[in-house]
Chimera marker file (.cmm) of the C-alpha trace (Angstrom):
<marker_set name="trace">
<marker id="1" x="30.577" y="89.585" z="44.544" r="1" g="1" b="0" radius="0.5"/>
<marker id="2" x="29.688" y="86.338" z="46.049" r="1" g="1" b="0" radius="0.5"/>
<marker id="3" x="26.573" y="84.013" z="45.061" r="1" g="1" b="0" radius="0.5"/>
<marker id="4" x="23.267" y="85.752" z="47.074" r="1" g="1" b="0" radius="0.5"/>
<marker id="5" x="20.475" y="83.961" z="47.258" r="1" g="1" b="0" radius="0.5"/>
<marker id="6" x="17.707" y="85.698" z="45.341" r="1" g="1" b="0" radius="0.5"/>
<marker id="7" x="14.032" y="85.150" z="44.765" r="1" g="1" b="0" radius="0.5"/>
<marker id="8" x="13.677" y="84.850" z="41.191" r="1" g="1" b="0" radius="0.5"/>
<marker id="9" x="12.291" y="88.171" z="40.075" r="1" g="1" b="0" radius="0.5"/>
<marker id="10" x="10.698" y="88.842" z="36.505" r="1" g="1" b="0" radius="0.5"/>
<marker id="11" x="11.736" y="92.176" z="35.586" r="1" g="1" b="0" radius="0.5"/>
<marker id="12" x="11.196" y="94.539" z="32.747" r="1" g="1" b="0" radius="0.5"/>
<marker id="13" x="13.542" y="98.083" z="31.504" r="1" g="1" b="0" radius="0.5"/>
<marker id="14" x="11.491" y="99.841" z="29.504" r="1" g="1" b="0" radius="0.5"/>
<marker id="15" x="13.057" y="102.315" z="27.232" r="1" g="1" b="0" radius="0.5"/>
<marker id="16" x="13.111" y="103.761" z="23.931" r="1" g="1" b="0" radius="0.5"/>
<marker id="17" x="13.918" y="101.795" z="20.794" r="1" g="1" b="0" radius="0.5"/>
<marker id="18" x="17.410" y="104.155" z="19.662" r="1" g="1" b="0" radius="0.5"/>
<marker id="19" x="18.864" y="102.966" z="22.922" r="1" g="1" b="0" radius="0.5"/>
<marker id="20" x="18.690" y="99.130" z="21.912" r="1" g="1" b="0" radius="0.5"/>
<marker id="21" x="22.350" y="99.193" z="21.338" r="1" g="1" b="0" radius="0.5"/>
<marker id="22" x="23.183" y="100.280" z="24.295" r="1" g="1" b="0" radius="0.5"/>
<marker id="23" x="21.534" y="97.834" z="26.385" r="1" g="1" b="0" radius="0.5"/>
<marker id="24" x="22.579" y="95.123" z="24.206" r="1" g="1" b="0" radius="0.5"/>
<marker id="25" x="25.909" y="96.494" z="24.666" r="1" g="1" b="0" radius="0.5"/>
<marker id="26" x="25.800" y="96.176" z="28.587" r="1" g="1" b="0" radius="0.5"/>
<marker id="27" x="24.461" y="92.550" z="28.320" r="1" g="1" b="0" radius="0.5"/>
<marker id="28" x="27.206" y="91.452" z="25.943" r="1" g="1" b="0" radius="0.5"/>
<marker id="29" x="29.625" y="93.036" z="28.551" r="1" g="1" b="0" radius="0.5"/>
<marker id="30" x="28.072" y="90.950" z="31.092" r="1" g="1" b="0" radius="0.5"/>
<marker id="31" x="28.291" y="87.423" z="29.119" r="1" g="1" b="0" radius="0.5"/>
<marker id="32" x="24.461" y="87.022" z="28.233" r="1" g="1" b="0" radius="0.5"/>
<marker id="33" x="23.542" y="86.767" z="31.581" r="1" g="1" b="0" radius="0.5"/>
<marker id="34" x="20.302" y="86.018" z="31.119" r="1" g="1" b="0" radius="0.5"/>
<marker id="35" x="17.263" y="85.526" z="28.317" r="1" g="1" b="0" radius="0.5"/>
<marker id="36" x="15.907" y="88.188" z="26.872" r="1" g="1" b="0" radius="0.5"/>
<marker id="37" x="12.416" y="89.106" z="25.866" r="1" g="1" b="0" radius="0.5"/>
<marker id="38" x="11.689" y="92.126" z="23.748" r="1" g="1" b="0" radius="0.5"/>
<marker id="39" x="8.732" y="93.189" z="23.240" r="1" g="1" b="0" radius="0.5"/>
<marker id="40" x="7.855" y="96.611" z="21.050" r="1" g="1" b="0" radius="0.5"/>
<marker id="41" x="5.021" y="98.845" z="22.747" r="1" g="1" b="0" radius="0.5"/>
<marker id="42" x="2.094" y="98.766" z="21.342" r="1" g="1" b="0" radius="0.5"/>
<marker id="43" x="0.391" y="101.976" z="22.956" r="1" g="1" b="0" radius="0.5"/>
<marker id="44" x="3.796" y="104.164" z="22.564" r="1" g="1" b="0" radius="0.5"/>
<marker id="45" x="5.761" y="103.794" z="19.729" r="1" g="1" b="0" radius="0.5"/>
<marker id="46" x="8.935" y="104.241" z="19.744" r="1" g="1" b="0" radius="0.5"/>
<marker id="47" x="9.478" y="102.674" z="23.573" r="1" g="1" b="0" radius="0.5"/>
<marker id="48" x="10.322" y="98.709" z="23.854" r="1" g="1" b="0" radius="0.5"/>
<marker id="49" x="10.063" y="96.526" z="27.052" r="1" g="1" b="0" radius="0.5"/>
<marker id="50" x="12.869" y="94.149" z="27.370" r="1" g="1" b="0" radius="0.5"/>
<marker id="51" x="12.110" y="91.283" z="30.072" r="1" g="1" b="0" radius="0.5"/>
<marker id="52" x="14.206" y="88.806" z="31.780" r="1" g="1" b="0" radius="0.5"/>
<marker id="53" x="14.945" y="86.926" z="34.753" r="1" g="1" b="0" radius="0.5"/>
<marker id="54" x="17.009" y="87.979" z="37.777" r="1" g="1" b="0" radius="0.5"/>
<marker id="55" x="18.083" y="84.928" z="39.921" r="1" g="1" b="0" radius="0.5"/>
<marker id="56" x="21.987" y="85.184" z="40.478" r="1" g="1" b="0" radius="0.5"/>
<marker id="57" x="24.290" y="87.818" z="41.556" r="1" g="1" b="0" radius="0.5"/>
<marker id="58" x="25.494" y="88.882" z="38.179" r="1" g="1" b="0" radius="0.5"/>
<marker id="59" x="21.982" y="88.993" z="36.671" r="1" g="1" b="0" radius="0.5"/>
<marker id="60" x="21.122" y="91.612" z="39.847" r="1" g="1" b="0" radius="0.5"/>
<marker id="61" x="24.389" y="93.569" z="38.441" r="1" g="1" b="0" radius="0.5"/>
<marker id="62" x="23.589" y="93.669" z="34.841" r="1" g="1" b="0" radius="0.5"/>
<marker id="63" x="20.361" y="94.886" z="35.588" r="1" g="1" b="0" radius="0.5"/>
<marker id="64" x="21.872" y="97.853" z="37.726" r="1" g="1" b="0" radius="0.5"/>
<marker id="65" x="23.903" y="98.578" z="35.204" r="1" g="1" b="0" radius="0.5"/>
<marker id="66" x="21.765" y="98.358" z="32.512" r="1" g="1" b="0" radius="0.5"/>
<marker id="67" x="18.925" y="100.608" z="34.173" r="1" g="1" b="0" radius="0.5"/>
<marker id="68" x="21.884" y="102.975" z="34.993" r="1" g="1" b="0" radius="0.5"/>
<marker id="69" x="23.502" y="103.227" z="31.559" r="1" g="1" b="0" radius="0.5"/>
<marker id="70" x="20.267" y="103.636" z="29.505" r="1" g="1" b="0" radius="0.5"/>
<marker id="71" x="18.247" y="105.739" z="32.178" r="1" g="1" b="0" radius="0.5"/>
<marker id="72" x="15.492" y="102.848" z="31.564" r="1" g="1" b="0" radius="0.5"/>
<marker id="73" x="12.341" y="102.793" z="33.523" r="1" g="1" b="0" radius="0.5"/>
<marker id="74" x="12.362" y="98.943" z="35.554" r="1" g="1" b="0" radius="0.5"/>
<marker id="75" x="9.517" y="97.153" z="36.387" r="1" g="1" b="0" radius="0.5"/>
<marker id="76" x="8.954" y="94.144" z="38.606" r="1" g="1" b="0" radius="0.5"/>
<marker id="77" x="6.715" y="91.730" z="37.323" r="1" g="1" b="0" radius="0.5"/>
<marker id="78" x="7.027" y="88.958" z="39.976" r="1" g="1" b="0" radius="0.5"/>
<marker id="79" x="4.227" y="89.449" z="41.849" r="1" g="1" b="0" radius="0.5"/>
<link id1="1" id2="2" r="1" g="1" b="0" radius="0.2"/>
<link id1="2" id2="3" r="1" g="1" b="0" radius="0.2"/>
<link id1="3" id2="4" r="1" g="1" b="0" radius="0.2"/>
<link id1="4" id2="5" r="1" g="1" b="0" radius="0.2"/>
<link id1="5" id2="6" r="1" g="1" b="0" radius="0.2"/>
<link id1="6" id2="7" r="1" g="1" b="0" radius="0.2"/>
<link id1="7" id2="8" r="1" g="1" b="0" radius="0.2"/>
<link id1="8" id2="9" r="1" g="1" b="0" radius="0.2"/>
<link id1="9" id2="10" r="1" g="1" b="0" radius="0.2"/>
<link id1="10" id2="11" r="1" g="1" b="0" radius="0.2"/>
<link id1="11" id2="12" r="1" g="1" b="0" radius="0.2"/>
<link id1="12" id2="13" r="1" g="1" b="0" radius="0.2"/>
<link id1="13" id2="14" r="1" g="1" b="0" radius="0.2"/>
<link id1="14" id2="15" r="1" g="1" b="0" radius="0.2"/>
<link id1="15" id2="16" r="1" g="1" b="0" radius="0.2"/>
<link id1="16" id2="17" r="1" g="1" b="0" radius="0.2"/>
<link id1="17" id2="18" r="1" g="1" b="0" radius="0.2"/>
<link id1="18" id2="19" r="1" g="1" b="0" radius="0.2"/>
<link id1="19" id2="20" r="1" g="1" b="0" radius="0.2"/>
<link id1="20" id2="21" r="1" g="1" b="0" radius="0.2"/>
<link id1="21" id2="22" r="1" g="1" b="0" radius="0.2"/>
<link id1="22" id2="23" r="1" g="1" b="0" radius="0.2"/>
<link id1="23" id2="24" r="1" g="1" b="0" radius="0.2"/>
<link id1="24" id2="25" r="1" g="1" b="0" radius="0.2"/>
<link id1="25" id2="26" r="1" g="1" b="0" radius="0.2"/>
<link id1="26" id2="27" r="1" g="1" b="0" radius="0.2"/>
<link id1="27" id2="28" r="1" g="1" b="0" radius="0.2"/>
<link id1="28" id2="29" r="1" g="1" b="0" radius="0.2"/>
<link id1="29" id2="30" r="1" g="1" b="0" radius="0.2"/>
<link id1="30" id2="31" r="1" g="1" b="0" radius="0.2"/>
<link id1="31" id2="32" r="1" g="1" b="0" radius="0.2"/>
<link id1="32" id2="33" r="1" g="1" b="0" radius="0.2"/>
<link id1="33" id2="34" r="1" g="1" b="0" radius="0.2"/>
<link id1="34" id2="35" r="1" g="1" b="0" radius="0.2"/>
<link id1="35" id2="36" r="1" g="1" b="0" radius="0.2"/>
<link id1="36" id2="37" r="1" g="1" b="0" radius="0.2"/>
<link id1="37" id2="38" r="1" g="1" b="0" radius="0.2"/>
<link id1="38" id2="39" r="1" g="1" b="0" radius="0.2"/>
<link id1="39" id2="40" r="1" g="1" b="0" radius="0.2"/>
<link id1="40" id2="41" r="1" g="1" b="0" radius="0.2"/>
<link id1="41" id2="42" r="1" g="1" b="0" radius="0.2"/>
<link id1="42" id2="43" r="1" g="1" b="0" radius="0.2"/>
<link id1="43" id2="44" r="1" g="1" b="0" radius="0.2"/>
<link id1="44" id2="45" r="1" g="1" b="0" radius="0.2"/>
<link id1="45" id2="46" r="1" g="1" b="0" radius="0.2"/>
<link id1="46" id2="47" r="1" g="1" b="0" radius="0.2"/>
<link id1="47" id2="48" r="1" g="1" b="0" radius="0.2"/>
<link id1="48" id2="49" r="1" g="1" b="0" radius="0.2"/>
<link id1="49" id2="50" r="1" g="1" b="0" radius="0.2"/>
<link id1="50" id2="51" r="1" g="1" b="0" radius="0.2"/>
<link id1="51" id2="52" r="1" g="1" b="0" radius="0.2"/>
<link id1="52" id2="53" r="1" g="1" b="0" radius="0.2"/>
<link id1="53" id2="54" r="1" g="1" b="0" radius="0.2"/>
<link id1="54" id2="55" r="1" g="1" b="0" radius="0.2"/>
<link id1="55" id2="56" r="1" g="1" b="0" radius="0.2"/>
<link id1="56" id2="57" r="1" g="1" b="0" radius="0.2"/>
<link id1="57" id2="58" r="1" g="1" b="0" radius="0.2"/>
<link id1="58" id2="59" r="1" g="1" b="0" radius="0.2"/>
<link id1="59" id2="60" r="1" g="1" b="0" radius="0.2"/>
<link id1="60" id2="61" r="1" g="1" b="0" radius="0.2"/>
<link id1="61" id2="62" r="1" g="1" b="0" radius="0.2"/>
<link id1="62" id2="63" r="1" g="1" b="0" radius="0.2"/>
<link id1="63" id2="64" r="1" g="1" b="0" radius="0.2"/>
<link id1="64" id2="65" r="1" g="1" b="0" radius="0.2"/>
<link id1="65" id2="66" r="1" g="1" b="0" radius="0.2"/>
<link id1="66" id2="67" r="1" g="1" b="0" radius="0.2"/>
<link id1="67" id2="68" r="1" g="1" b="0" radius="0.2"/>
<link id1="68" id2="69" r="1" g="1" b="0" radius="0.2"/>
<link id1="69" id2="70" r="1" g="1" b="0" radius="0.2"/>
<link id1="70" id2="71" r="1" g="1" b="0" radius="0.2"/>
<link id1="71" id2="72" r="1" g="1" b="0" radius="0.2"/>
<link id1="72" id2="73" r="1" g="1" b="0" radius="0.2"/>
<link id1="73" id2="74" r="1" g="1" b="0" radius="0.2"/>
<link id1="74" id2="75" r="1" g="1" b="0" radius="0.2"/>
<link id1="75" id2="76" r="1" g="1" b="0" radius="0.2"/>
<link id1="76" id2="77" r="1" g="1" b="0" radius="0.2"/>
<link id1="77" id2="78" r="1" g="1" b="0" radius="0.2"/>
<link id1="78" id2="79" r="1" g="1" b="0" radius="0.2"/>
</marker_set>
């Protein structure tokens, strides 16, 4: 995959706290790619949002991969 040019987006995958690992798992597998941000719910317990920044091509790949693996919920932040 080439370098896209991409409008920095702030995103967040929501998703349950057992599946941690696996999403942690994913973003080792991708080198870090970017910063993350996690933040525990505090109306649902038991679900976490984890934020970062999607600005390059491989960021935009973890994510899909990420949302795909875990079945997390994504939100865009960028507004």
């Amino acid at each position: 995959m080439g370098n896209l040019q991409i409008k920095p987006q702030r995103v967040v995958v929501q998703l349950n706290d057992c599946l941690m690992a696996a999403f942690f798992s994913v973003w080792l597998d991708y080198d870090k790619p970017c910063i993350l941000t996690v933040t525990p719910s505090g109306k649902a317990p038991g679900l976490v949002g984890i934020g970062f920044t999607v600005d390059n091509d491989k960021t935009l790949e973890f994510m899909s991969k990420v949302v795909k693996s875990t079945g997390g919920r994504l939100w865009n932040l960028t507004k």
